[in-house]
Every structure is written in structure tokens, then in C-alpha cells.
Backbone bond lengths (Angstrom), bond angles and torsions (degrees), N, CA, C in turn:
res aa  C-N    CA-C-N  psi(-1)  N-CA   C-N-CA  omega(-1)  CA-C   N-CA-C  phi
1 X - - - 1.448 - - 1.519 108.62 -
2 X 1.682 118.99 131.77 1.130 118.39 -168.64 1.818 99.16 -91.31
3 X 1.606 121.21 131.73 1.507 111.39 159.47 1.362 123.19 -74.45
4 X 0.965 136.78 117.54 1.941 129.84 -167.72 1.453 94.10 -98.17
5 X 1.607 140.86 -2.77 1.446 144.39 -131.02 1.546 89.87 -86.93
6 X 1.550 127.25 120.77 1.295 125.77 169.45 1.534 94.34 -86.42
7 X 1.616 100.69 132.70 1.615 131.47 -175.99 1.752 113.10 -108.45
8 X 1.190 95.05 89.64 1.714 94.30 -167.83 1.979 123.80 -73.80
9 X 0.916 112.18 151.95 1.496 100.55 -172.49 1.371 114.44 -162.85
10 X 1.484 109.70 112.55 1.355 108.27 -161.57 1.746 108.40 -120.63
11 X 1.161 108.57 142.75 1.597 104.25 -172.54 1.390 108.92 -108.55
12 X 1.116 119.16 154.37 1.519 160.10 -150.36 1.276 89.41 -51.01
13 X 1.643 125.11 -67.33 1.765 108.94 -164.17 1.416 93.29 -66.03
14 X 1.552 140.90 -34.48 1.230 117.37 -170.80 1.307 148.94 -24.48
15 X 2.285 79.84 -43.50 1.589 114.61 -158.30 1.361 88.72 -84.89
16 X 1.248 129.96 -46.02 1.570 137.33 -173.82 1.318 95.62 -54.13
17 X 1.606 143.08 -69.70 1.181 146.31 -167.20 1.640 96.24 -37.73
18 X 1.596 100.69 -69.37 1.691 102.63 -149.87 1.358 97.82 -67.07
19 X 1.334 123.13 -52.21 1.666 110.11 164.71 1.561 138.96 -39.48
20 X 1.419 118.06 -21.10 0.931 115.39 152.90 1.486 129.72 -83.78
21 X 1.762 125.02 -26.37 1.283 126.76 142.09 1.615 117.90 -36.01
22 X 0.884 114.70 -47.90 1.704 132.19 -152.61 1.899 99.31 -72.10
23 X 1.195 99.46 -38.54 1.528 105.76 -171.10 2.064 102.50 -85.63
24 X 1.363 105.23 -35.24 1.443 118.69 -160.28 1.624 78.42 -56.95
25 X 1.329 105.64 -50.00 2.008 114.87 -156.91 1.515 98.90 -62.65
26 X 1.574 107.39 -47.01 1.578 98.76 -179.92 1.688 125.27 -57.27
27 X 1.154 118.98 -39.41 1.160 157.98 166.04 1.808 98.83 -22.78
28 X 1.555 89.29 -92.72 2.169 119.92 162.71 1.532 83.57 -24.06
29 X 1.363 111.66 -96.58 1.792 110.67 -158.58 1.692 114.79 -33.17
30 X 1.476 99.69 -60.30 1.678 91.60 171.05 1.274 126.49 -29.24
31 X 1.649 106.40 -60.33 1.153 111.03 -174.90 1.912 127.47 -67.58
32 X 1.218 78.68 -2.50 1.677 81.30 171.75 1.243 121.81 -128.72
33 X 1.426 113.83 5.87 1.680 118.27 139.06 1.308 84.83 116.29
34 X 1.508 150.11 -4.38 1.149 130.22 140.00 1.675 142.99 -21.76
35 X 1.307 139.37 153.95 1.592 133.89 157.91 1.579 100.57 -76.54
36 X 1.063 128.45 107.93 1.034 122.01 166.64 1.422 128.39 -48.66
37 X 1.637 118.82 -55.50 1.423 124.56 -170.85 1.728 101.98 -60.13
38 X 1.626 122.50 -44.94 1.481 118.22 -173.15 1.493 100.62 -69.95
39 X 1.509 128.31 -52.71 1.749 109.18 157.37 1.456 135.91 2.57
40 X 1.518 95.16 -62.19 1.171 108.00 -135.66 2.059 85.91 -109.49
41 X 0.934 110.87 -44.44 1.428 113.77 174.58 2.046 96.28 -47.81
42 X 1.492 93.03 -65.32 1.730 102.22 -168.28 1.651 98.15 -36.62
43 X 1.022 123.76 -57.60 1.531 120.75 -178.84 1.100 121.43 -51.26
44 X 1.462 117.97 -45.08 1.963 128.50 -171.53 2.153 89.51 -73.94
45 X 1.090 104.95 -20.87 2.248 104.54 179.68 1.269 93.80 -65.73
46 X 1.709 106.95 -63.58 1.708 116.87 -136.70 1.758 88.37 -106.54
47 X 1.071 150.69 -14.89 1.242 129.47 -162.44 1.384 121.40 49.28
48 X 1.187 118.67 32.43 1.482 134.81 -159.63 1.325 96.77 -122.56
49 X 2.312 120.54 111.15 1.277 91.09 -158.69 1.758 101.49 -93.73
50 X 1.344 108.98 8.64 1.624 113.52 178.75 1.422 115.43 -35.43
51 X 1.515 115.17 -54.71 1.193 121.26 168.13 1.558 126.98 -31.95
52 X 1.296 99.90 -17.12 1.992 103.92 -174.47 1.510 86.36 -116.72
53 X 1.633 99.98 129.11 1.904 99.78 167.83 1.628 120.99 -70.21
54 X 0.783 116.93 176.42 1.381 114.19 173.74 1.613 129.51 -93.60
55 X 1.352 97.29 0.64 1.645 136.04 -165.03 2.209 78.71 -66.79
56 X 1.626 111.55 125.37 1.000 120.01 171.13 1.363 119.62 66.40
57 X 1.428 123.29 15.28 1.171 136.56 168.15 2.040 106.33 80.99
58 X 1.353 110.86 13.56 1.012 137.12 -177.61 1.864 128.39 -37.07
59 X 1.768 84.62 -42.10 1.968 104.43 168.50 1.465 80.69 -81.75
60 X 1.083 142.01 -110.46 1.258 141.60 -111.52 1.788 92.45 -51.09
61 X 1.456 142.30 -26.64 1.272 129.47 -160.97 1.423 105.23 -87.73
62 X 1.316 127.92 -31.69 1.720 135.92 161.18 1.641 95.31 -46.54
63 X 0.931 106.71 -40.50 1.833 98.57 -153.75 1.516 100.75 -87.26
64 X 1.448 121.70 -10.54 1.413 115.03 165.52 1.678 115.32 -101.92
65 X 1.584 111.22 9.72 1.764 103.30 158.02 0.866 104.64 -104.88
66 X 1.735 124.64 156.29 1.217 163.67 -163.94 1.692 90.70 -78.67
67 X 0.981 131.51 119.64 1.243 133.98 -168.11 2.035 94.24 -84.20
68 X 1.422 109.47 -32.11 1.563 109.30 -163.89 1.641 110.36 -67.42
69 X 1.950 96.81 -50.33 1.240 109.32 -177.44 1.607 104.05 -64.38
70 X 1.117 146.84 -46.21 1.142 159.20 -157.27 1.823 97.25 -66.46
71 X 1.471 101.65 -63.92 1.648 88.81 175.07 1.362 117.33 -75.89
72 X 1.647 131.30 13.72 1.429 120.42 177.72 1.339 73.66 -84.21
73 X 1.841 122.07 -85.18 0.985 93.61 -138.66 1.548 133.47 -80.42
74 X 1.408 106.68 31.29 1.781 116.63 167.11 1.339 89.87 -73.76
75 X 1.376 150.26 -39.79 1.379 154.77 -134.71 1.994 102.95 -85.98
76 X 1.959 76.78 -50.76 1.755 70.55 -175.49 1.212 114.70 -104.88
77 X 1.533 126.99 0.39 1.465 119.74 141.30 1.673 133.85 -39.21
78 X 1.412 108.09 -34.70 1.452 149.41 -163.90 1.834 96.99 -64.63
79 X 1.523 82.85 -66.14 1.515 112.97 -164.35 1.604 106.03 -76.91
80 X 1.424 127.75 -36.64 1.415 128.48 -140.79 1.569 99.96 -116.54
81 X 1.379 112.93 -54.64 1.637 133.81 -165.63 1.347 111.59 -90.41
């Protein structure tokens, strides 16, 4: 029996990187009178990066995280932390 199961695995500066993206973006939305968390959720649904303003270079930093790794580890933050 063949396993096809993609096994994801993300390392430590990653999480530091995208977490520090992750906050910069929350940050941008605040500052421009947005909800950040529905923002930022609406984008991780639709992959649609409209949802993030551009205020602080803010789209272009969504569009360089991994949308997969990003919701694992929201998943096992969720679950674990």
C-alpha cells in the first residue's frame, strides 16, 4: 500500500518570521480602522488578498506566508497552547 499523506513540518524561525508578519498585518488593519481578526480570517477562507489593505506594505506580507503552514500552526496553537 502506497502512503500519498503530505506530512507538514515547519521550523521554529519560520514561526518567528510569519509571526512577526502576522502581527505587522494586524497592526496595518488596526491602524486603518479595520477588525483585524475578520480581515485576516476572510483571507485565510477566500485567498483573496483584498481583504488585507495595503496600508504598511501589509498585502504584499500575507502573500509571502504559506497560507497551509500558517493555519496548521493556528490549529495547534488552538489545540496545544
Amino acid at each position: 500500500m502506497d502512503d500519498n499523506t503530505i506530512k507538514f513540518k515547519i521550523t521554529d524561525d519560520s514561526n518567528d518570521e510569519m509571526k512577526q508578519m502576522l502581527t505587522s498585518i494586524y497592526y496595518s488593519l488596526s491602524e486603518k480602522g479595520y477588525n483585524p481578526i475578520n480581515q485576516i480570517v476572510g483571507y485565510l477562507l477566500s485567498e483573496d488578498p483584498t481583504y488585507i489593505t495595503n496600508h504598511n506594505n501589509a498585502r504584499s506580507l500575507i502573500c509571502k506566508i504559506d497560507r497551509d503552514e500558517l493555519l496548521q500552526e493556528l490549529v495547534r496553537h488552538y489545540l496545544f497552547d
